[in-house]
Every structure is written in C-alpha cells, then in structure tokens.
N, C-alpha and C positions, 0 to 999 in steps of 0.2 A: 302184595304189600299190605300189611296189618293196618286195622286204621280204626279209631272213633274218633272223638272231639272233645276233650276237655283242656285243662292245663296239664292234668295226668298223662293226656296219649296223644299221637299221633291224628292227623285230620286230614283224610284225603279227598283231593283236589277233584272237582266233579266237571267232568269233561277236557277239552282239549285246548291248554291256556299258553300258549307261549311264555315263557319267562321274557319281564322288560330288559330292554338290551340297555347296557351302563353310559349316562350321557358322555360322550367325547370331550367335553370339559373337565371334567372326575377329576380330582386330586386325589393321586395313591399315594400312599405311606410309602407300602413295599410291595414289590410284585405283581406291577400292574404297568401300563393296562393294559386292562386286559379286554374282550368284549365275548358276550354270550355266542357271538357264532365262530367266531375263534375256536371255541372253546368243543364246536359239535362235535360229537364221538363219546366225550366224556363226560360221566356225572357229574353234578353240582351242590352243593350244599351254601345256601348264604344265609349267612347267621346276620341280624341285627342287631346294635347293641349298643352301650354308652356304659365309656369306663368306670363311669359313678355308680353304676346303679348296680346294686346287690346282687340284681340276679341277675344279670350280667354274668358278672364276676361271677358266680357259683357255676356257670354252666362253663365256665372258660376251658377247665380241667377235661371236661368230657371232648368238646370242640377240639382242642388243642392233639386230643389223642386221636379222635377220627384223620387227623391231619395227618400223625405220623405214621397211624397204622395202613390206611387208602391211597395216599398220593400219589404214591409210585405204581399203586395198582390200577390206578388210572380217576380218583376221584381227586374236585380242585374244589377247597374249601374259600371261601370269599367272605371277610370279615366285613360289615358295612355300618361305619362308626357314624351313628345320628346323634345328634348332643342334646342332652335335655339340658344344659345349664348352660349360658354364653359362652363361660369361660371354658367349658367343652368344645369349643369350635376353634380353639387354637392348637395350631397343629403341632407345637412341642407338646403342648399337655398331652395331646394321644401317641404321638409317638413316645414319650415316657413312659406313657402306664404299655402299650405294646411293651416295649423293653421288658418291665419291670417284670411280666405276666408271663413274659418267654412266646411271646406268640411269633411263628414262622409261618404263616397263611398269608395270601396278600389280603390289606385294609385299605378302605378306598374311604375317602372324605365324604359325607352325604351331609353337606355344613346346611343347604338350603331342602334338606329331604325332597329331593327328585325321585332320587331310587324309591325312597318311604313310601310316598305319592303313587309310584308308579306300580307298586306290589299293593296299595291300598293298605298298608299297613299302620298299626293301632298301637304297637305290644313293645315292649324290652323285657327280653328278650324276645326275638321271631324268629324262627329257623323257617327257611321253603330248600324243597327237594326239586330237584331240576335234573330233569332225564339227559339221554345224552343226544336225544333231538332236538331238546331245548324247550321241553315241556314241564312246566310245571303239576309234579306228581303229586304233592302232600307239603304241607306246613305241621308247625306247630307251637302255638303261643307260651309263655314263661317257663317256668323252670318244668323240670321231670320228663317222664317219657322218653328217658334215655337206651333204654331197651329197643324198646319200639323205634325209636329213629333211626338206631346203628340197625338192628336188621333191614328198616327199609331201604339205607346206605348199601346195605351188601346185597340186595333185590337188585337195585337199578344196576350197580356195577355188573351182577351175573346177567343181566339183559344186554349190556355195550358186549361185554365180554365175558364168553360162555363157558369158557376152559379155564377161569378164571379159580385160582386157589386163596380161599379167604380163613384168618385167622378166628380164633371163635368171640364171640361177644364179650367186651370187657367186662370189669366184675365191678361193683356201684364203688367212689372213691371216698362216699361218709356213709355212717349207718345210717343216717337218717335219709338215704337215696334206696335204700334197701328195703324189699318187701316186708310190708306189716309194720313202718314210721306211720306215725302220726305227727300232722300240723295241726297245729289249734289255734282256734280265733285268738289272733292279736291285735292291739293299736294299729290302727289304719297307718301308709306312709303322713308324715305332719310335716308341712311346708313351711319356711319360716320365712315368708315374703308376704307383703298383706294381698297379692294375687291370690293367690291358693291357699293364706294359712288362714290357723284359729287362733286367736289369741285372746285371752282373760283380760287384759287392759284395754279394754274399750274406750273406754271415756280418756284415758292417754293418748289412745293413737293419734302419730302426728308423722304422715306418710310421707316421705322423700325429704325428711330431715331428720337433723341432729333431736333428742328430747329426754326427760330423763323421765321415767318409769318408775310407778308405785307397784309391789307385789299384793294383790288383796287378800291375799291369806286363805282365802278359799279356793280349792283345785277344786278341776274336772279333768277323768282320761283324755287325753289326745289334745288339750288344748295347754297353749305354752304360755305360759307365766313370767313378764319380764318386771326386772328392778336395774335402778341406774339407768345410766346413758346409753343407746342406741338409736342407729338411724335405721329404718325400717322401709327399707326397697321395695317392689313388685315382685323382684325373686329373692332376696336375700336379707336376712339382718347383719348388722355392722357395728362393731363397736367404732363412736367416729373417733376422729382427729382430735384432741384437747382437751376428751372425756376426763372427768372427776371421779376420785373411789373407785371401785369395782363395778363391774357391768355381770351381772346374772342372769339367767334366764334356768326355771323349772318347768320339768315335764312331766306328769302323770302319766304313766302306763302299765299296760299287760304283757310283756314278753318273756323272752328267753334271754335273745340276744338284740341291741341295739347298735347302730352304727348313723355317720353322719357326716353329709357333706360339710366341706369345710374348705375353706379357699386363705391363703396364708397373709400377712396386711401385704395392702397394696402398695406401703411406702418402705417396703424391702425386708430382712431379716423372716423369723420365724415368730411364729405365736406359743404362747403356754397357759393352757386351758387348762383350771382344775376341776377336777369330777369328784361329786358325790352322791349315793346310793341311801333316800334314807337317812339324810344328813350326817352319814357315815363315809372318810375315804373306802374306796374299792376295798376287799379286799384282793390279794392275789388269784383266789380262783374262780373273783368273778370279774376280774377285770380282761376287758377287747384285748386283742393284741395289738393295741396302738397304745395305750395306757401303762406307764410304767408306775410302778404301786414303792412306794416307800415308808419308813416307819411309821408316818402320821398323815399321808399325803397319797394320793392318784392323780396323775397326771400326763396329757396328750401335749406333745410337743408338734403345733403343723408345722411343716415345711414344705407342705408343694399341693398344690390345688389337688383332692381328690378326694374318696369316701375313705372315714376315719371309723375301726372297729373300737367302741366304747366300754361293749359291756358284755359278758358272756356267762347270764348267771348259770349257778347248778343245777336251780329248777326254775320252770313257769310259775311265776308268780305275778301280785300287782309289786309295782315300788312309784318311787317319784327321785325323779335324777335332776340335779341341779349342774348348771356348769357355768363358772367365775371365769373372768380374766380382766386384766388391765393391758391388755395388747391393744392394741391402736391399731383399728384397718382391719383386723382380723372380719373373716364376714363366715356367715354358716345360711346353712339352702337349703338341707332335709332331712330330717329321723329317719331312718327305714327300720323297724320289727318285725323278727323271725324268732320262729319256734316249733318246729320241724325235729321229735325225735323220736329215737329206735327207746320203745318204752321195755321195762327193766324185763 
C-alpha cells in the first residue's frame, strides 16, 4: 500500500491498531448498525465528515463512487457525521443534506464524538482504511490523495479477496483534482461568533446581545466589519428580533471562491441576503451557485440550515464582499476560501 503523509497523500498506520468498535448507543441514519467485527472479512473505509464544511462536501463525489464501484466487491464504506455547528447535531438537518448529496453508504450520528475520540481524530475531513481483520491500515486527513486512497481501497480488497476482479482507478471529477493544480494561499476559514472570530468593531462589541454597530471604514483581510443591528453569539452572528434599517456585515479577502454557513431565522420562513463584490452586485460569472444575479441586484435566498456557495470569481484576486439583509433571526457561523486551479 502506497503511503507518505501530507494533505496531498495517503498515511500509513505504523503497526498493528484495531479499529474502535461503533458504541451500541450509535444513532444511524441509514444502514446501520452496524459493528466492526460484524463486519470481519471485509474492508473498511470510514470517512469523517460535517455537511457544512467545504471539504467535506468536495470529497463527497469521490466517497460516493468508491461506494458504488467496491461494495459489492466486498468493501463497506461508513459515513461518520460529527457536527461542527449545534445546529449540525439535528438529525433532519443531516438526513437532508444525505438526501440532497445522494449518499447510499450507511451514516452513523457521532453528536457527542465518541467515534472522533476514539480514532483520536482532529480533521474534516478524515478517511481511516480498515483491513478486513479489523486493522487499521492507513488514514488520510482533508481533501486530495484520491488516487492513492482508491488504490489502497483495491490493495486491502485483493488481500480479503484474491481472485478478486477490480475496475481501474477513477479519473479526478474537477481539474483542479488533476495533476499539476495549484492552490494558493488564501484567507484563512473566518468564524463569525466572538468564540473564534475577528472582528474590527471592538470597542462595539457587546456579546450575547442585541447592539447596533458602527463600520470604521478601515479593513484588514480576514477580519469582519459590522454595521446596524446584530447579536453576536459564541458561534454565530444574528440579525435580532425588532432590528432597525439594514444589518451589514464586510469582509476583506484573497480568494477564488467563497462560501458560508448560514442557518435560516429561527421565527420561520426564509431569509434574503444581498451580495456585493467591491461595492458592486455579482456579476453572473462570478457569482456561487446559491446566488441568483439580476439586472441591478445578487442575491442568496436561505431556506434550510447549511453552507451557502457565494462567490466563484474568474480569477484569484483581493476583493471585499459585503452582505445586507433585513431578515430577522437570520444567523451566519463561517466563510470558508478556496482557490485550487488547473492553471491555463
């Protein structure tokens, strides 16, 4: 089995580690439960993951196909949903994104990370390779190294099973998965809860309540800029309840692509968040695919807790993105930046 250790490749396991067996309490989605020595004979693949988180989500495509091309061959893929956000810990919210994502692997609830704990795990994404003795072969932390994983996928299977006929290695599903992308330093993930964020209105802040916000007119990258009324959580900002004028908040950064959790108000319906690029609406070719671009206007309609794609420019560049609303309850948890391409 191929192996170094970065985010690039594969990381193989040094010595002889049982994989932890799934506590008997476990809440499965679908296709469970199930438990590790049930399971002896056959390989294992457990992906960690949280439907929020970006890369997650990008690795989903590759997971998803190992599922369909192995399982009958005798490999069982085990999705293990840990929540970085509270509202990640309700089980409609991941059984919707499953749905939405097409996932057929069984996903097991890990609301209090036991499983996490018990793999000592750090990462979203995490893959561990689990033989069909029930050993842990090789891990590999966030995205890439999808090469290297699927052949060591088809290593362990030819070791259960030696007469075993395997198809050849998938082909990358973006260019930027494809030999010779480049990623380039971007804006770090930016938290917008005063736990983990930054924020420019210092001398404003006023934590776990309602308060209205001055913008000081001076940015810095990675740090968020509010104006108007918001209440400002441990994880999350909020536009409150009986807010005045519009609630804004600016971001300075270096990316590509930008996206953002977003959770829908809590006193029912949907929110309508408008975006601006540069004190400019989107245009069409740089706007996420959540963003619908109109004559004079870009705009993210939430309707259901999850990560919202904002921006998808043409090139890496700096910009500063501002985003308005007068929605009530509306609440937002984190930026994530990517910029990840197949150069010309």
């Amino acid at each position: 089995m191929p192996i170094q250790g970065t985010e690039e490749s594969m990381q193989e396991d040094q010595g002889p580690v049982h994989a932890p067996e799934f506590p008997a309490s476990s809440t499965w989605l679908q296709g469970g439960p199930l438990t590790v020595a049930s399971l002896r004979g056959r390989p294992m693949l457990i992906d960690f993951w949280d439907y929020t988180c970006v890369n997650c989500i990008r690795t989903l495509p590759y997971v998803k196909e190992w599922h369909h091309r192995y399982s009958s061959l005798g490999l069982t893929v085990v999705g293990v949903h840990a929540p970085e956000f509270s509202f990640a810990r309700e089980a409609g919210n991941v059984q919707r994104a499953v749905r939405v994502h097409g996932i057929e692997y069984p996903v097991v609830l890990d609301n209090e990370y036991a499983i996490w704990q018990s793999y000592a795990n750090r990462y979203w994404p995490a893959k561990y390779l689990i033989d069909g003795k029930g050993y842990i072969r090789g891990y590999h932390h966030g995205e890439g190294a999808y090469r290297e994983i699927e052949e060591a996928l088809q290593a362990l299977l030819r070791e259960s099973f030696p007469e075993i006929l395997l198809p050849g290695l998938m082909d990358p599903v973006r260019d930027e998965d494809k030999p010779g992308a480049v990623c380039y330093r971007v804006t770090p993930e930016l938290y917008l809860g005063y736990a983990r964020g930054s924020f420019g209105n210092v001398k404003d802040m006023q934590p776990d309540k309602p308060a209205t916000y001055t913008d000081p007119g001076k940015h810095t990258d990675g740090v968020t800029y509010l104006s108007g009324d918001w209440l400002m959580s441990g994880e999350y900002l909020a536009r409150p309840a009986g807010a005045t004028g519009v609630s804004s908040l600016t971001v300075p950064y270096m990316s590509k692509d930008v996206n953002l959790v977003i959770h829908p108000p809590t006193y029912g319906g949907a929110a309508t968040i408008s975006v601006t690029q540069d004190g400019e609406p989107l245009a069409v070719e740089d706007a996420g695919d959540d963003v619908k671009v109109g004559a004079a206007t870009s705009v993210v309609t939430v309707d259901a807790p999850r990560m919202y794609r904002l921006v998808s420019n043409r090139d890496i560049d700096r910009h500063e993105l501002t985003l308005t609303t007068t929605s009530d309850g509306v609440s937002m948890y984190a930026f994530t930046f990517t910029s990840c391409v197949m150069p010309e």
